[in-house]
C-alpha positions as CSV (number, residue, x, y, z in Angstrom):
1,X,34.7,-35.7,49.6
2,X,34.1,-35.8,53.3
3,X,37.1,-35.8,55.4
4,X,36.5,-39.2,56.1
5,X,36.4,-40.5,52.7
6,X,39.7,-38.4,51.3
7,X,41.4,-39.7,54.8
8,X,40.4,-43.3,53.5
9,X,41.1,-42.6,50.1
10,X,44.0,-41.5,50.8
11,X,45.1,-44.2,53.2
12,X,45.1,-46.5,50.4
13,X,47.1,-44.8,48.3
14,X,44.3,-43.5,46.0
15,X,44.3,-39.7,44.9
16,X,41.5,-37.6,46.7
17,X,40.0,-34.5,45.8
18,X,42.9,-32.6,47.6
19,X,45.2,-34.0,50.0
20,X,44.3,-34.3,53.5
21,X,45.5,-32.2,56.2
22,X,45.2,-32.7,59.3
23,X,46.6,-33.8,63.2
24,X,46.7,-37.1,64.9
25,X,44.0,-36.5,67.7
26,X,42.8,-33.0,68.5
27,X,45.7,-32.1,70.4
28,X,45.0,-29.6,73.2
29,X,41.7,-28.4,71.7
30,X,38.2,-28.9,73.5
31,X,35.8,-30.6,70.3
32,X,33.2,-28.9,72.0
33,X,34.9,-25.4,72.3
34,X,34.3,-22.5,69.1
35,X,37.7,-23.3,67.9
36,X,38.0,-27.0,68.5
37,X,34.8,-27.5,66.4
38,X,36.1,-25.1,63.3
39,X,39.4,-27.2,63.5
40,X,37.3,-30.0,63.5
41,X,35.3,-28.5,60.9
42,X,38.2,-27.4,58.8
43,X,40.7,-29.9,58.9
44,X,41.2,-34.1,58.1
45,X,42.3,-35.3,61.6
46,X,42.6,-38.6,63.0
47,X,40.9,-39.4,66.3
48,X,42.3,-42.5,68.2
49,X,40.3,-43.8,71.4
50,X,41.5,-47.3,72.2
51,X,40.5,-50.7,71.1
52,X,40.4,-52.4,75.1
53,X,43.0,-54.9,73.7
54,X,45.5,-55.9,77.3
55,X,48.1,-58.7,76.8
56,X,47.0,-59.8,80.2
57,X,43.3,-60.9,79.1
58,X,39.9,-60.7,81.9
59,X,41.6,-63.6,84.3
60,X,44.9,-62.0,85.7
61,X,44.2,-60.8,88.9
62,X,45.5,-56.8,89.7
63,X,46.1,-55.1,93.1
64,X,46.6,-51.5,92.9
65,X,48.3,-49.9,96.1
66,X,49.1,-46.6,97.3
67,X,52.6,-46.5,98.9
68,X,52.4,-42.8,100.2
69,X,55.3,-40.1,99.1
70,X,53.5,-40.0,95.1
71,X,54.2,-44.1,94.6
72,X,51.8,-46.3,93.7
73,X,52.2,-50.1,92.9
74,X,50.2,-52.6,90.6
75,X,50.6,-56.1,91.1
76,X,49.8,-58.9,89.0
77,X,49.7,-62.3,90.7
78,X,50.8,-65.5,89.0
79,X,51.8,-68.8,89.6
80,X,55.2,-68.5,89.4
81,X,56.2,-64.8,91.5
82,X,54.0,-61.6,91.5
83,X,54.6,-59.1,88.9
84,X,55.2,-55.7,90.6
85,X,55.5,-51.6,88.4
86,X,55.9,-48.8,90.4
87,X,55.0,-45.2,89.4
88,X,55.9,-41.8,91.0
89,X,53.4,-39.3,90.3
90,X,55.4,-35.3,91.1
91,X,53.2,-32.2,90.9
92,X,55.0,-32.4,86.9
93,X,54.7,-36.0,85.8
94,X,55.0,-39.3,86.4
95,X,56.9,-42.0,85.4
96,X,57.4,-45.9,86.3
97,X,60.1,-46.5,88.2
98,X,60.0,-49.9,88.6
99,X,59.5,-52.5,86.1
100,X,58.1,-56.6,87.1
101,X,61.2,-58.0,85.1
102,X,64.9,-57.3,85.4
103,X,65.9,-60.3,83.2
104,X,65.1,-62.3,79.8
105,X,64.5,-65.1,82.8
106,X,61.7,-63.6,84.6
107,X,59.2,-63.1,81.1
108,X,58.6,-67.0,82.3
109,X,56.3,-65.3,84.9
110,X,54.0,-63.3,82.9
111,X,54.3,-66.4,80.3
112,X,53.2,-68.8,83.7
113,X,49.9,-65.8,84.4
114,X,46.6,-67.6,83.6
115,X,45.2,-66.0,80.5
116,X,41.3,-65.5,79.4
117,X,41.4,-63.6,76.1
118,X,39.5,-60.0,76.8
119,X,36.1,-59.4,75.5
120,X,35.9,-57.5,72.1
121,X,33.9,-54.6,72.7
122,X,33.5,-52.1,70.2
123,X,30.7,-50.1,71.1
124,X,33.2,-47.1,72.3
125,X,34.5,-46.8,68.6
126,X,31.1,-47.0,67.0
127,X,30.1,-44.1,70.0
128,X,32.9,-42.0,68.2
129,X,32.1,-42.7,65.0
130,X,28.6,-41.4,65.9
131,X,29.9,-38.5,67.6
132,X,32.0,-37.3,64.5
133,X,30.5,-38.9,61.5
134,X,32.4,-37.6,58.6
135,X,33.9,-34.5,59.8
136,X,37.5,-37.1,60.9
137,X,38.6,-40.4,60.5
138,X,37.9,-42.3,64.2
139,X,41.0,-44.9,64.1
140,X,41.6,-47.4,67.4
141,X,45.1,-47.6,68.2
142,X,46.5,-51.2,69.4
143,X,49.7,-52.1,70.5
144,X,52.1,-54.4,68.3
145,X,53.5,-57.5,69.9
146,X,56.4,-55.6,71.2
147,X,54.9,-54.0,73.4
148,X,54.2,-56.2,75.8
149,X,58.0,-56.4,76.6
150,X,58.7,-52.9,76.9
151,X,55.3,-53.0,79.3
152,X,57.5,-55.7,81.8
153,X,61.2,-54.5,80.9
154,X,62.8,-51.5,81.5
155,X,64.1,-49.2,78.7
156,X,67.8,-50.5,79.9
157,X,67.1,-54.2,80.2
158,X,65.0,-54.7,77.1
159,X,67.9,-53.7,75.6
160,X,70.0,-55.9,77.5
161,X,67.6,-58.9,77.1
162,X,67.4,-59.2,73.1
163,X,71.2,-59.0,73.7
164,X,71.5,-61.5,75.9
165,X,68.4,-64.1,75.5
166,X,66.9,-63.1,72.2
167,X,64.9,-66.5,71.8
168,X,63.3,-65.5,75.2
169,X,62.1,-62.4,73.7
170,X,60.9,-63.9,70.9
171,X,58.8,-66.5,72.4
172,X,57.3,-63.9,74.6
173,X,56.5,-61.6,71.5
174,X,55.0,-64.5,70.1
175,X,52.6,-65.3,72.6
176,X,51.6,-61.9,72.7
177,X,51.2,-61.8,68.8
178,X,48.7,-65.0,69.0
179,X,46.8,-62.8,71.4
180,X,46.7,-59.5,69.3
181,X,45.7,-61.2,66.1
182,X,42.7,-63.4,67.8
183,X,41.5,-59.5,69.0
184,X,42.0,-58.0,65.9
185,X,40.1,-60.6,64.2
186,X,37.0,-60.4,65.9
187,X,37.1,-56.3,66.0
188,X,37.3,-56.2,62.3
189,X,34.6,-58.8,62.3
190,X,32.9,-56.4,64.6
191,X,33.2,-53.5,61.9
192,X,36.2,-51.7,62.9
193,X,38.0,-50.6,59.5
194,X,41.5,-48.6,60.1
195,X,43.9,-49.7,63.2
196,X,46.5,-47.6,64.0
197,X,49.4,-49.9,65.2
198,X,52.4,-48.6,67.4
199,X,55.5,-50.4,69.1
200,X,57.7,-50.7,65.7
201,X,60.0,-47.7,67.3
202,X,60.8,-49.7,70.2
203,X,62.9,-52.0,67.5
204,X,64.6,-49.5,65.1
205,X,65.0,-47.1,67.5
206,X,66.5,-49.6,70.6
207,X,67.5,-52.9,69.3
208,X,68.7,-52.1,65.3
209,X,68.3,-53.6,62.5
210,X,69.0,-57.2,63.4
211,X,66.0,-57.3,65.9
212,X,63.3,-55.7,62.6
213,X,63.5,-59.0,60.7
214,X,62.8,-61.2,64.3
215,X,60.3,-59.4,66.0
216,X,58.7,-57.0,63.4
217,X,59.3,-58.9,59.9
218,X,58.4,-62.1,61.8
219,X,55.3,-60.6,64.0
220,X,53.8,-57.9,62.5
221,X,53.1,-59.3,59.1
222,X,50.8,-61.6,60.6
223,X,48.9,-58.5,62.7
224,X,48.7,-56.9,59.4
225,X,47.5,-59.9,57.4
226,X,45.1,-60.6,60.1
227,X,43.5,-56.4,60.0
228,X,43.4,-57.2,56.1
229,X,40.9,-60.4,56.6
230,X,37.9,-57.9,56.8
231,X,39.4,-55.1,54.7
232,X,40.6,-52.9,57.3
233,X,43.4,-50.4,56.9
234,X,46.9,-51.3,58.9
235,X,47.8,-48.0,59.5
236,X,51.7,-47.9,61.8
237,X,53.3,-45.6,63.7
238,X,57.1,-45.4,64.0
239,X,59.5,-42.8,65.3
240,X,63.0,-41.9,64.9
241,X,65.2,-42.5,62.0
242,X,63.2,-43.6,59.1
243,X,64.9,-44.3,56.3
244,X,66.8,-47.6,56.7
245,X,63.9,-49.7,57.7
246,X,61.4,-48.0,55.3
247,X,61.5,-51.1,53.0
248,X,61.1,-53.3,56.3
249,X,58.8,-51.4,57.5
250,X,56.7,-51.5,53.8
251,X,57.5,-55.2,53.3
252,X,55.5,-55.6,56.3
253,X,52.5,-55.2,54.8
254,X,51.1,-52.2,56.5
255,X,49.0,-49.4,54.6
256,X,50.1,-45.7,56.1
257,X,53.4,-45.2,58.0
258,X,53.8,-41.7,60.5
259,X,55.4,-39.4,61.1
260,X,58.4,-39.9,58.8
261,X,59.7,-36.5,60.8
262,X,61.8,-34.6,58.5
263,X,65.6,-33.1,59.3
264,X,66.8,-31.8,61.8
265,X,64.2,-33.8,64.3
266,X,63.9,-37.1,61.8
267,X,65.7,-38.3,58.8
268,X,62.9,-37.8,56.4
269,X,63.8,-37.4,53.0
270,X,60.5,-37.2,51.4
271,X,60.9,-37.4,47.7
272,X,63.0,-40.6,48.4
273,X,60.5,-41.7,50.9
274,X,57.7,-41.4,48.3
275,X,60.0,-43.5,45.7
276,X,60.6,-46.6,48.3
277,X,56.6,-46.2,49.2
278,X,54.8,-45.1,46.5
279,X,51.7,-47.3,45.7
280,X,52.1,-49.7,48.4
281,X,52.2,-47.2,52.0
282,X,50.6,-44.0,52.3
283,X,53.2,-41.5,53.7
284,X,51.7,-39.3,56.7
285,X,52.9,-36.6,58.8
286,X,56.4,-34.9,57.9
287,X,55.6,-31.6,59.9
288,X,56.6,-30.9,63.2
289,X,53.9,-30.5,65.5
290,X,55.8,-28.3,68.2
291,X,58.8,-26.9,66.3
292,X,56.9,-26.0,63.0
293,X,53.3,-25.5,63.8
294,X,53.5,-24.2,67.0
295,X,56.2,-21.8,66.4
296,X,56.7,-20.7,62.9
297,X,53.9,-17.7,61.3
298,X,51.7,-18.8,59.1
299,X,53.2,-17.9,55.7
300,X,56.1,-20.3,57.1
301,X,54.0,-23.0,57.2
302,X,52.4,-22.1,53.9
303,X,55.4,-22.1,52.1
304,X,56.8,-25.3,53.9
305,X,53.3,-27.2,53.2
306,X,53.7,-26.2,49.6
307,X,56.7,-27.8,49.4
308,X,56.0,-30.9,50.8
309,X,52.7,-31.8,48.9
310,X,55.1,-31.1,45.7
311,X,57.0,-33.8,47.0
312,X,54.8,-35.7,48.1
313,X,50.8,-35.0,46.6
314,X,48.5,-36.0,45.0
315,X,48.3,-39.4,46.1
316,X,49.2,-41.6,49.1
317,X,49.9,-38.6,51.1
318,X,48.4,-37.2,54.3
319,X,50.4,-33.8,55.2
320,X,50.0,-34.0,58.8
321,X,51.9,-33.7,62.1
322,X,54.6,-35.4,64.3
323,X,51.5,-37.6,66.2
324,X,52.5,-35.5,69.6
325,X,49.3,-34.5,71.1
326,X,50.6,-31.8,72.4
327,X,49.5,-28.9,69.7
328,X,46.9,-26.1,71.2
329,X,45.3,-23.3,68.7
330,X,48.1,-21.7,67.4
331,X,49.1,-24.8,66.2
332,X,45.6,-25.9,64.8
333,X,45.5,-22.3,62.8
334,X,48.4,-24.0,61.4
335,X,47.2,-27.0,60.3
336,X,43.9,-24.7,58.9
337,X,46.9,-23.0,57.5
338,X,47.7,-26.4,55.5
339,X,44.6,-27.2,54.0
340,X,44.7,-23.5,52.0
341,X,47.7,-24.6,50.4
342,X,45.9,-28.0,49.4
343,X,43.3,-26.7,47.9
344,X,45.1,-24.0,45.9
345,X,47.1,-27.0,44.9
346,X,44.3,-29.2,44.2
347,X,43.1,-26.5,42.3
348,X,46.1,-25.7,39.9
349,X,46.2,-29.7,39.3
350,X,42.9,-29.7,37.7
351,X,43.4,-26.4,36.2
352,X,46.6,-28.3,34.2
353,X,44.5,-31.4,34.2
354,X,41.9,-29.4,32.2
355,X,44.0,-27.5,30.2
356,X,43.2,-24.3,31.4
């Protein structure tokens, strides 16, 4: 199998030749350097340009300003009040520092912005997919409906705002939902085939488990159901504590879950994970990107890796990383690491298999 085709395999809960192995994007490494194209080469990785989608569609009107001393401002304008972020950029990082909405009452004014739904482009992803061909698995990433309040509230006041006005927040989520599933539509029309969705974090981690049933249970079935219309894969992306929202988070209807990060970063139990999943949700990730891979020797990760695909393997698995982007080469000797102890398991399996 190609890497693409055990990815997919894989993905939908079938059994590959091996499991996969890989990262979520390339990390640190240069494609185009030695290395980067041996990791490329060598491993099952997911690469994840965007899909264009923005809540605001092609007719909201944006004014970028610079405001000296490393803050700059976008506005949006709208009928009812401008919407204002502010960033500061240090010689570090940046951040925003200012958010458009303080209150469940001022969503009305993104809800009041004219909207014109953005053209579906996908000629970037079918660039990628040229670019790479087999050798990893090119999957868009889109927001979910959350997201568009965490893009106008502040950590602290979306918080304070499902407390306070939760039917606000759930009309706002699902006017951006109606806009997300008329995108996703016409992309998978379009030929796109695996979506990688993110936001469900935003819920488990910072509003609990009242808030999974409103805004994910309600909302993100229908993304899913609409990337299933042309048989793409609903692939979702959730941090933090795991394991009491992993039959929410199945009964949603996605296809692959990440990272699932394992103790003492996550709450991962794996072998309990794989009963609550198993033939419905393709488990990936459960190995630490910067505290495993980019720190422990090789025979570490060898005998950790072995471990987890006994938990985990043969099917419905993808032994990867914590999605952090942040890995570099010792990290992707790592994940090369990995896919030794697949195929020695692979080939045990069929060993057994064959009676030998």
């Amino acid at each position: 199998m190609t890497s693409r085709e055990r990815l997919l395999c894989a993905l939908r809960c079938g059994t590959p030749d091996r499991v996969p192995v890989g990262s979520f994007t390339l990390g640190r490494l240069d494609p185009e350097s030695e290395f980067g194209r041996e990791f490329i080469l060598r491993t099952d990785s997911i690469h994840s340009p965007g899909c264009g989608f923005d809540f605001w569609g092609r007719s909201a009107t944006r004014e970028h300003t610079d405001e000296g001393n490393g803050v700059t401002a976008l506005c949006i304008h709208g009928p009812r009040g401008d919407l204002v972020w502010r960033w500061r950029r240090t010689s570090i990082t940046s951040a925003c520092v200012e958010f458009p909405c303080k209150t469940a009452a001022d969503l009305e004014r993104a809800l009041a912005v004219p909207y014109e739904p953005p053209q579906v482009d996908v000629d970037g992803y079918r660039r990628e997919l040229e670019r790479f061909g087999d050798e990893l698995l090119v999957m868009p990433g889109i927001p979910n409906a959350v997201c568009w309040a965490t893009e106008l509230l502040s950590p602290e006041d979306f918080c304070i705002a499902w407390a306070d006005a939760p039917d606000a927040m759930i009309d706002l989520v699902g006017v951006a939902n109606e806009r997300l599933v008329s995108f996703v539509r016409e992309a998978g029309a379009q030929g796109v085939d695996c979506f990688r969705v993110v936001g469900g974090e935003y819920v488990t981690v910072q509003l609990g488990p009242k808030a999974v049933g409103a805004l994910l249970g309600r909302y993100d079935t229908v993304l899913c159901d609409a990337i299933h219309e042309h048989g793409a894969i609903a692939y979702y992306h959730c941090h933090g504590a795991i394991m009491p929202f992993l039959s929410d988070l199945r009964d949603l209807g996605i296809d692959a879950l990440d990272p699932l990060e394992a103790p003492p970063w996550g709450d991962c139990d794996l072998e309990r994970a794989k009963e609550i999943l198993r033939g419905r949700v393709c488990i990936v990730g459960n190995l630490d990107d910067m505290e495993v891979l980019e720190k422990a020797d090789l025979e570490a990760v060898r005998a950790i890796g072995r471990e987890r695909i006994r938990q985990a393997g043969p099917d419905g698995f993808v032994l990867g990383g914590t999605a952090s982007g942040t890995f570099a080469e010792r990290g992707g000797r790592g994940f090369m690491a990995l896919v030794e102890v697949a195929e020695e398991y692979a080939s045990d399996r069929q060993g057994r298999e064959c009676g030998g």
